[in-house]
N, C-alpha and C positions, 0 to 999 in steps of 0.2 A: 677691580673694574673702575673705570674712569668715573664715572656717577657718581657712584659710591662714595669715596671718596672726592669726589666734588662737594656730595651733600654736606659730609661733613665741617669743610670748610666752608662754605656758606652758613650753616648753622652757626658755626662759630663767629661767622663776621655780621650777618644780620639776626634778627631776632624773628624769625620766618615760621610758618606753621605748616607750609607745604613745601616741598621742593618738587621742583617740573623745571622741564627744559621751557617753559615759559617765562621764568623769572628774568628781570633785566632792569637795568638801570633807570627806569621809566615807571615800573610798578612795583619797586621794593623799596621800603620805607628805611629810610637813612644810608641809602646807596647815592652819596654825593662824592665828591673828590676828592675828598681824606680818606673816606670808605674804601672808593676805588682803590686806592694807595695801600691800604693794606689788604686790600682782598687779593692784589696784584703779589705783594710779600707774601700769604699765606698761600699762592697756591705755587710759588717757586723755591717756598721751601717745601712743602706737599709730596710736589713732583719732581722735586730735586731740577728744576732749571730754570735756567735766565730768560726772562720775559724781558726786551730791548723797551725802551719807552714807545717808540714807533707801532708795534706789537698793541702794547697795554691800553694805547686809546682806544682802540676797536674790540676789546673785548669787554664789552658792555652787556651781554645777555649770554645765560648757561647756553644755549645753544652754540654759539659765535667759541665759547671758552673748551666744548666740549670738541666741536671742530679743531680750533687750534691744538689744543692737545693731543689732540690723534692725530695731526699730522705729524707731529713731533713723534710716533713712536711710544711714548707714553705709557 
């Protein structure tokens, strides 16, 4: 399941106590622009695909990341 494995990449990239589709770039602590960078990296190796830069700005919150991925098929 998409979550699921969501969470776990998030775990790995922030140091988080909860995961909820609430989380986002606005109220996770060291989710800055290197952050992004590799949260962007972990979840295209994750999910086995290319996130374009274009893509990667706007996926600032599990919500927005869990949308995108389901469109993709995922």
């Amino acid at each position: 399941m998409i979550k699921d494995r969501l969470e776990v990449v998030f775990r790995q990239s922030f140091e988080i106590e909860k995961f909820t589709e609430d989380l986002s770039i606005d109220n996770v602590p060291g989710w800055d622009s290197m952050a992004h960078v590799g949260l962007i990296l972990a979840l295209q190796k994750e999910f086995a695909i290319s996130i374009p830069p274009a893509d990667a700005i706007e996926l600032t919150s599990v919500k927005n990341i869990i949308r995108y991925l389901a469109n993709r098929d995922v």
